[in-house]
RODO-2510 file (C-alpha; in nm, 4 decimals, decimal comma):
residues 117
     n   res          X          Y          Z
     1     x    -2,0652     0,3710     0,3230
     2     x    -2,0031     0,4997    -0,0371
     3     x    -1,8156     0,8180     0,1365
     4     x    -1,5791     0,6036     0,3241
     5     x    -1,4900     0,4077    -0,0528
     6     x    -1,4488     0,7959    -0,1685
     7     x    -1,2345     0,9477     0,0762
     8     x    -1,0098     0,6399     0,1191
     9     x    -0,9853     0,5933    -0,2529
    10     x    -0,8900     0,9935    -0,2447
    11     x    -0,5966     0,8941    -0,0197
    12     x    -0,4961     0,6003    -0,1733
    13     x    -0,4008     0,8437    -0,5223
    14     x    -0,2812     1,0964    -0,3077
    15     x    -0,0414     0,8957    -0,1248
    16     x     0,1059     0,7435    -0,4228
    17     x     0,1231     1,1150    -0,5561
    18     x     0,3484     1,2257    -0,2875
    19     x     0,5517     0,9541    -0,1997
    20     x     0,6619     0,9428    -0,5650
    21     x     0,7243     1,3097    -0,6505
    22     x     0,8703     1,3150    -0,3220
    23     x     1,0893     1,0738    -0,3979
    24     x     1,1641     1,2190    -0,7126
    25     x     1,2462     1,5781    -0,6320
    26     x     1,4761     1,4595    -0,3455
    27     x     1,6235     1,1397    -0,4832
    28     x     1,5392     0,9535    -0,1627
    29     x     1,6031     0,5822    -0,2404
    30     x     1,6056     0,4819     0,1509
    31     x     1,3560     0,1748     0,1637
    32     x     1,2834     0,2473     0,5412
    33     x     1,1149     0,6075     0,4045
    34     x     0,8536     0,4112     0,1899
    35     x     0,7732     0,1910     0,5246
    36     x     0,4802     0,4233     0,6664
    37     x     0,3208     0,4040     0,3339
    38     x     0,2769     0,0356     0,3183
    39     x     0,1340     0,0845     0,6799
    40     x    -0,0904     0,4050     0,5602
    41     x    -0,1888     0,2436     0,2215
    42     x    -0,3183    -0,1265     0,3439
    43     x    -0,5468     0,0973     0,6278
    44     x    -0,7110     0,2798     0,3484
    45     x    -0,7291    -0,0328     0,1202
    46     x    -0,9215    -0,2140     0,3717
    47     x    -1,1636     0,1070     0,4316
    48     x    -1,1853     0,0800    -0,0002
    49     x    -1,3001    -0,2916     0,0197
    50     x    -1,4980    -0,2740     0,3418
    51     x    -1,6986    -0,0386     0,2232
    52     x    -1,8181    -0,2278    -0,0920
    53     x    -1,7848    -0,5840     0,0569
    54     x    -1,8591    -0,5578     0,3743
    55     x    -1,6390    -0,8464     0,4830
    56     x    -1,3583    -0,7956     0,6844
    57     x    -1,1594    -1,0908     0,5488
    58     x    -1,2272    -1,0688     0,2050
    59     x    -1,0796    -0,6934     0,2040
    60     x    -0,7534    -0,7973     0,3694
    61     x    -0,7182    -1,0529     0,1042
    62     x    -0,7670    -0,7952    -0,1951
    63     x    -0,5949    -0,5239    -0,0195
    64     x    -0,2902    -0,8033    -0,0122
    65     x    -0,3546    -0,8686    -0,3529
    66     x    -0,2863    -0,4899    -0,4456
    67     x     0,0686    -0,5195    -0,2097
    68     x     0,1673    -0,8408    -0,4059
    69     x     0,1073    -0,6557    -0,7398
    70     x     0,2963    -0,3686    -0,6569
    71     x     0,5859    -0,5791    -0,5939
    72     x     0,5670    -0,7177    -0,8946
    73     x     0,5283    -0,3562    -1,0585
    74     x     0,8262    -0,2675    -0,8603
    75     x     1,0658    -0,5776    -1,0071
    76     x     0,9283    -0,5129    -1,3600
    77     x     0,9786    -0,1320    -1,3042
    78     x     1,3276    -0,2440    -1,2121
    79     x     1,3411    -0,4714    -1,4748
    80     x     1,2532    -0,3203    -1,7512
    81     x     1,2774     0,0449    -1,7320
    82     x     1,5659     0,1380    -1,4368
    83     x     1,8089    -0,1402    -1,5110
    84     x     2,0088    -0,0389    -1,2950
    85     x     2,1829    -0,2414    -1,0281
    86     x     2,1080     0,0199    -0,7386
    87     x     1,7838     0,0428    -0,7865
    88     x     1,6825    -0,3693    -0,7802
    89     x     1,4609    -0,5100    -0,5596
    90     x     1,5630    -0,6395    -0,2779
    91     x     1,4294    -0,9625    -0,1510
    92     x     1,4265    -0,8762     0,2111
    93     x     1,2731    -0,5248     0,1277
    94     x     1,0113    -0,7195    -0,0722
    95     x     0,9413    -0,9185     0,2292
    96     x     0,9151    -0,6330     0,4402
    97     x     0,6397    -0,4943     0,2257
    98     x     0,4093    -0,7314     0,2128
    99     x     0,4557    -0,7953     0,6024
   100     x     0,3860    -0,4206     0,6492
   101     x     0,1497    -0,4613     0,3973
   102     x    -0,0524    -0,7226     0,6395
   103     x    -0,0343    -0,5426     0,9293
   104     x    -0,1707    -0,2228     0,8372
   105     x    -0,4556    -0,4024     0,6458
   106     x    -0,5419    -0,5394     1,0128
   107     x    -0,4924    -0,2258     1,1575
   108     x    -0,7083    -0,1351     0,8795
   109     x    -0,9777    -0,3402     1,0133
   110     x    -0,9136    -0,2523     1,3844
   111     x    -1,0277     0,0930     1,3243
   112     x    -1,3406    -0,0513     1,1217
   113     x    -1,4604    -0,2457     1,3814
   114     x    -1,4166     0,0271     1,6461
   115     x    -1,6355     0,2560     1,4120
   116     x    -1,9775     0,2880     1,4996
   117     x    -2,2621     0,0974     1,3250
***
């Protein structure tokens, strides 16, 4: 399924894309706007990882790995560049993430194993 890995991998960069100049050009700094992507993002991870792996377990676990780094890009993004106290991760918002994260990496692999063989 290398087109699968291509066009998920396509939507992966442009989600980030848009949800960040989004954000940008109309200062939106409501966590609850970011939610769908950690639902839309995990889907498409899975699809990435299925589609070399071919194991439905081992791409949840990588496509959890990628939402556990990006929460640690977002503290050191915080932490190190921003610095400012509006802007700091919130644990319950982190928490939120990853459990978004989860569930669209098994929605992720709901739609994969309706797909056709």
């Amino acid at each position: 399924m290398p087109t699968l890995a291509l066009w998920s991998l396509i939507g992966l960069i442009s989600i980030v894309v848009i949800v960040h100049i989004t954000s940008f050009i109309f200062n939106i700094l409501d966590d609850r706007f970011y939610s769908i992507f950690h639902i839309i993002g995990p889907i498409l991870s899975v699809f990435f990882f299925y589609s070399f792996f071919n194991n439905y377990l081992i791409s949840i676990i990588l496509t959890l790995c990628i939402g556990i780094l990006w929460e640690i890009f977002e503290y050191c993004e915080w932490k190190f560049i921003l610095k400012k106290k509006k802007y700091k991760p919130d644990p319950v918002d982190t928490r939120n993430d990853l459990v978004l994260d989860f569930l669209g990496s098994l929605i992720g692999v709901l739609f994969l194993s309706l797909l056709p063989k």
